[in-house]
N, C-alpha and C positions, 0 to 999 in steps of 0.2 A: 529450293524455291525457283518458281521462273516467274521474271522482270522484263515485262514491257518497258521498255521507258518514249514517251511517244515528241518528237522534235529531230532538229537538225543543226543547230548552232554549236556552240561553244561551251555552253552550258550545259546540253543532253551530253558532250562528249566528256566535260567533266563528272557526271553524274554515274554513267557510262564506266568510266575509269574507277569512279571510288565501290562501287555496286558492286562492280569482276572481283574485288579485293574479298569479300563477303565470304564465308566459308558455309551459308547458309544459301549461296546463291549456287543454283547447278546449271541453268542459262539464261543469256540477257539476248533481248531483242530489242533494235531500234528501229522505230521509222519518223522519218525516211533515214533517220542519219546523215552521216556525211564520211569521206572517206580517213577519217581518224577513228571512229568507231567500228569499223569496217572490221579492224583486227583484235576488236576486245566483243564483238555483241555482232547478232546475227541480222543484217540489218533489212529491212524489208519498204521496197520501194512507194508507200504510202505517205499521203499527205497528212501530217498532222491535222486537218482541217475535216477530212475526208471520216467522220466520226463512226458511220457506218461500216465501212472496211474495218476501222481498226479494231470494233467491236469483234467482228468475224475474226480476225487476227488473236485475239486475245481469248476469244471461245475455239477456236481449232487449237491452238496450242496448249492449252488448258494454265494459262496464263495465272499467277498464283496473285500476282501485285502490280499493280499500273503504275509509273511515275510519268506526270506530267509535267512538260516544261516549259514550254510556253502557254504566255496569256488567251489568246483565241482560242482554242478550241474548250477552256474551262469556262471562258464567256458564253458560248457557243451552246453549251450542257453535255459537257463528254462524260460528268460525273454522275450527272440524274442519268446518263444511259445506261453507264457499265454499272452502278448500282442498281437501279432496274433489271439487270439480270443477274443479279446475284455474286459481283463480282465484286475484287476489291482494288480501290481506288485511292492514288493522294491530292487531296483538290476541293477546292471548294464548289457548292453545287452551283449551277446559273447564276441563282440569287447571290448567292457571296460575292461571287466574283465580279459584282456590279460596283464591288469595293474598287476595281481596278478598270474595271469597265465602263464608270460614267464618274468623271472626277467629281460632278455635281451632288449625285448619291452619295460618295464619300464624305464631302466638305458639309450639307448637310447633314451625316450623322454624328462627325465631329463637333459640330455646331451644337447640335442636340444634346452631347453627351459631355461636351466641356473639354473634349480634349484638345489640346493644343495645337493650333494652325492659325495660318494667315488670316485675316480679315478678307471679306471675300463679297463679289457679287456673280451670280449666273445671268446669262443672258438669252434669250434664242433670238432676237430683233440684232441685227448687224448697226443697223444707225442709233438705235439703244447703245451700244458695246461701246462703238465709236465715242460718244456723247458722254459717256461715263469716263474716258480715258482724263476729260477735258481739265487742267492743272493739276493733276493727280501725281504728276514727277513719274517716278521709278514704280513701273509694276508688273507682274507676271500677266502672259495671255496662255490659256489652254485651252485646246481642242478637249469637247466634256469625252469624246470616244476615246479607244485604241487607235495609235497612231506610233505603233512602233519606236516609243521612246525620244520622238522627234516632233511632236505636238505641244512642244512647250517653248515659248517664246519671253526671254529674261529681256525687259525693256527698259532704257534710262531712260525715259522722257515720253512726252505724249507721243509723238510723229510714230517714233519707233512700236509704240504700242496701239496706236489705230493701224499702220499696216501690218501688224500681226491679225488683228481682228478681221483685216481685207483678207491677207492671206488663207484665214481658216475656213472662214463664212462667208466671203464671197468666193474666191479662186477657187473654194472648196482641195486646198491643196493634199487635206486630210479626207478627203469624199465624205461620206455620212459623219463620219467624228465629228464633224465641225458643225453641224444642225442647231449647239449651243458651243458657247465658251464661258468658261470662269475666268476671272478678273479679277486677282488677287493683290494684297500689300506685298510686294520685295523684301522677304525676309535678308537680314544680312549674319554672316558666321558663318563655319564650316560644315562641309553637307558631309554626311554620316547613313551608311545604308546599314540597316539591322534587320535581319533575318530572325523568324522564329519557327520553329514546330510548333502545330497545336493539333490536339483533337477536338475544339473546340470548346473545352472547361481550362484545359492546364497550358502554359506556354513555356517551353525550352528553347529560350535564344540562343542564337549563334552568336559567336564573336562577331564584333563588328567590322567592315569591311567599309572603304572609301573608294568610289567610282569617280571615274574627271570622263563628265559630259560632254564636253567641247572637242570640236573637231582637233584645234591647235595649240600650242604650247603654250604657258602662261594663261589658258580657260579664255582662249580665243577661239574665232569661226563658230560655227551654226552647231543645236544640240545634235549630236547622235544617238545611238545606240548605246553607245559607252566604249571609251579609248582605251580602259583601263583602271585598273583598280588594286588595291593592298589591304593585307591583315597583319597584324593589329594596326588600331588608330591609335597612338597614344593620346589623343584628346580627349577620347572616351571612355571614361575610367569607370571601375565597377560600379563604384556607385552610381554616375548616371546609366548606366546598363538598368541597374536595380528602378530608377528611377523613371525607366521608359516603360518597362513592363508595366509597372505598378500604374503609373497615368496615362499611360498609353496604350498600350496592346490588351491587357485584358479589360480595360473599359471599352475597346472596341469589341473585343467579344460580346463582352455582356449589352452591348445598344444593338449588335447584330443579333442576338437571342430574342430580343424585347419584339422582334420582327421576325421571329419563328425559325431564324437562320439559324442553324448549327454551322458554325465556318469550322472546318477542317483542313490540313493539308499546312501550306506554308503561308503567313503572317508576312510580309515586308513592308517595313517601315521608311521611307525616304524620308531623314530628317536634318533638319538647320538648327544647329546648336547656336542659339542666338544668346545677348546677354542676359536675356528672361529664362534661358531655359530650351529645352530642346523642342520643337516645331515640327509638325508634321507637314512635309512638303508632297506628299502622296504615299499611297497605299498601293504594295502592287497583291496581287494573289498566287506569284511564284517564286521561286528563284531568281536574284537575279543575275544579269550576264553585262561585265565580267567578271561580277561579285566572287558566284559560285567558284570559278577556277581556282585562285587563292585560298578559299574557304577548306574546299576538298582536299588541297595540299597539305592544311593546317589540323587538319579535322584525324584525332588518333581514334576515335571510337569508330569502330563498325558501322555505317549510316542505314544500313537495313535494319535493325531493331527498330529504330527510331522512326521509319520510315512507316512500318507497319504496325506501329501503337497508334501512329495520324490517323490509321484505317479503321484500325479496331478501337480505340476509345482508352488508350491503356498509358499514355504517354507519360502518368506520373512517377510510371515504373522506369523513367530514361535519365541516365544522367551522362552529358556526353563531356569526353576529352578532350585535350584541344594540347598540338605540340607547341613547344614556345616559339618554334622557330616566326621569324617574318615569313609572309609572301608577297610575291609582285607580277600580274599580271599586265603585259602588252599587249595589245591588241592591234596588228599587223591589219592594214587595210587596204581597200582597190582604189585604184588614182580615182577621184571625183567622190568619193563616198566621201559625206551621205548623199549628194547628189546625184547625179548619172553615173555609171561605170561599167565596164566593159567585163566578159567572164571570158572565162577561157584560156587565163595567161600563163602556162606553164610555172609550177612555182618549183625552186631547187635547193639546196641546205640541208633542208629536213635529214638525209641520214647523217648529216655533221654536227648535228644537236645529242643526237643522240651518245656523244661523246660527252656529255655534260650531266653527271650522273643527279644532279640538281634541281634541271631543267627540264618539262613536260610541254611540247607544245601538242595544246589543244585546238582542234581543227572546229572552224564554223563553218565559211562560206567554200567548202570544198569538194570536192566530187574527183573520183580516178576515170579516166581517158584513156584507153591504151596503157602504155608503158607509164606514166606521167599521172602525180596530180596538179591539178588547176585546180584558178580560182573559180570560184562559182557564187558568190556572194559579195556584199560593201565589206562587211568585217569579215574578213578570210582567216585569222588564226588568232589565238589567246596565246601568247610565247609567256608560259609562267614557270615561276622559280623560289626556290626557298633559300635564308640562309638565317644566319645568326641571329641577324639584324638585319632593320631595312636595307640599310646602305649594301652590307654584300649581298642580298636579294637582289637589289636593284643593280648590282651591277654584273651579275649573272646573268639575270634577265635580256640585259641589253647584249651580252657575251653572247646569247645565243640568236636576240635579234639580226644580230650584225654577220649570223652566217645564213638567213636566209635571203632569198631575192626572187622576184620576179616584175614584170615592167610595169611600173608607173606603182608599186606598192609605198606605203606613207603610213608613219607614226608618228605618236610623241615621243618627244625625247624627257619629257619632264615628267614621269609620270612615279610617282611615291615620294618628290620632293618636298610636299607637304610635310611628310611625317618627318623625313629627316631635321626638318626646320625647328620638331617640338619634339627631339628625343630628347 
């Protein structure tokens, strides 16, 4: 089989990495990639966005199976295209991914269909939003768009929650995303990301995985993209696994059905395990990052099978693996991110990791230069690692943290001390 997989983060490069593994895979292409993929997949200098090139891309090669990885271009309808000619796709169409693409459509169908989430109002009037914060205490602000995982504002108090609403819908800091916001109750408990397969009737979860949002240590500074993240949760035990499917994910199928959607592709759940019960705090329609990295370390089955039942309809035929090991993904970033930051900084260690037969670092915001890679993005590498257990995962992890460098680069240093707190 040939495997488009279409992105450039950390996530296409773990996808990238577990794909090559495939004994069913004869070549992988990425675009645009980045320069980790560079020596596993052939990569080809197109924009994920650019859906017409990649089309051509995937019909000149005679492309067998598309994986997409990021959210925009499955908003966008990369799936109504390369369906439309005949091609096969992992992804939800337009309409799906409006699950991930207008948090307001989401929180409404939840609403509708009983499944578990915050109390909630939408907005599109700014001095509405405002007006609503008013003795309310603690509550979420969300841009309803895509806003790169950074459109979410966790608020203690009114002030802090009318200038989120300044920020989205006036400053417009999110550009169009911000036209409306949700204005939700502050769930409290530990956040839990659950990944699934579907072809749209059947769901194969993934193990669960924990992201730490926060720019700083202790779930301090502004959200990002994600600092990091481990597999297994020990908080999350089979049975609420069992228990998320079952009121969760596939009564979102079936309200997405009731709407003529067939959701296909990948299911994510972002949820608050509160003392009610587990909470859906968003829905995305990909993989996420730097979920995935960890996931793919952990992951013993084949993920091409799986991959191509999403496509075909076939998925009740999967049952997947999973080794016992922990994992722990870093996520190595550019001074100022998520803020401003500078590209181009020489980054050096990387063949000194490679002495750590444990340890994979997955490249995001990077690109080769000459002799040199740089950074070329906020989140520049996923440093992940397996071991026993969290604890030696995590201290691998950091083993090989600590041999890379370039100027002004920033981590957490706390990242999987959650789970050690509840082994």
């Amino acid at each position: 089989m040939k495997i488009l997989v279409i992105g450039g983060g950390g996530r296409e490069h773990a996808l990238v990495w577990k794909i090559k593994q495939s004994p069913l895979v004869t070549e992988v292409f990425c675009a645009p990639g980045n320069a980790g993929t560079e020596g596993l997949a052939r990569n080809i200098s197109v924009s994920a966005t650019d859906l017409d090139s990649l089309l051509a891309i995937a019909l000149e090669n005679r492309v067998d199976l598309t994986v997409v990885g990021p959210e925009q271009p499955l908003v966008m309808g990369i799936v109504d295209l390369f369906e439309s000619q005949g091609l096969k796709i992992v992804g939800p169409t337009a309409q799906g991914a409006l699950l991930e693409g207008s948090k307001a459509f989401a929180k409404d169908l939840m609403k509708t269909h009983n499944i578990p989430t915050a109390d909630f109002d939408v907005f599109e009037d700014k001095d509405a939003a405002k007006a609503y914060c008013h003795g309310k205490g603690a509550l979420v602000v969300k841009a309803d768009g895509l806003a790169a995982g950074k459109g979410v504002f966790v608020c203690k108090n009114e002030a802090e929650a009318v200038d989120a609403v300044e920020q989205i819908m006036g400053a417009k800091t999110f550009g169009e995303s911000g036209n409306q916001v949700v204005i939700e109750q502050c769930l409290e408990g530990q956040e839990i990301s659950i990944l699934a397969f579907t072809d749209g009737h059947t769901v194969v979860a993934l193990e669960a995985a924990q992201d730490h949002k926060a720019a700083l240590d202790g779930d301090a500074g502004p959200n990002t993209g994600g600092m990091g993240a481990y597999s297994p949760t020990p908080v999350f035990t089979p049975a609420l696994k069992e228990q998320v499917v079952e009121r969760i994910l596939l009564p979102t199928l079936r309200g997405l059905q009731e709407q003529d959607i067939l959701y296909k592709g990948i299911l994510y759940a972002g949820l608050m395990l509160t003392a009610d019960g587990p909470k859906v705090l968003e829905f995305n329609c990909r993989m996420g990052d730097p979920e995935t990295q960890p996931l793919m370390m952990r992951m013993q089955s084949d993920i091409v099978p799986a991959l191509k039942a999403c496509a075909d309809g076939t998925l009740e035929k999967i049952h997947l693996e999973w080794k016992p090991d922990a994992a722990v993904c870093v996520v190595m970033a550019a001074g100022g991110y998520p803020g401003s930051y500078e590209k181009g900084q020489a980054i050096s260690g990387l063949a000194q990791v490679a002495s750590i037969p444990e340890a994979v670092v997955f490249h995001a915001g990077t690109k080769v230069e000459g002799d040199h890679i740089v950074t070329h993005g906020g989140r520049v590498l996923g440093v992940t690692a397996t071991g026993k257990d969290i604890t030696q995962a995590i201290d691998t992890a950091y083993r090989a943290v600590d041999k890379i460098r370039w100027e002004g680069a920033h981590f957490r240093r706390d990242i999987g001390q959650k789970a050690v707190k509840t082994q």
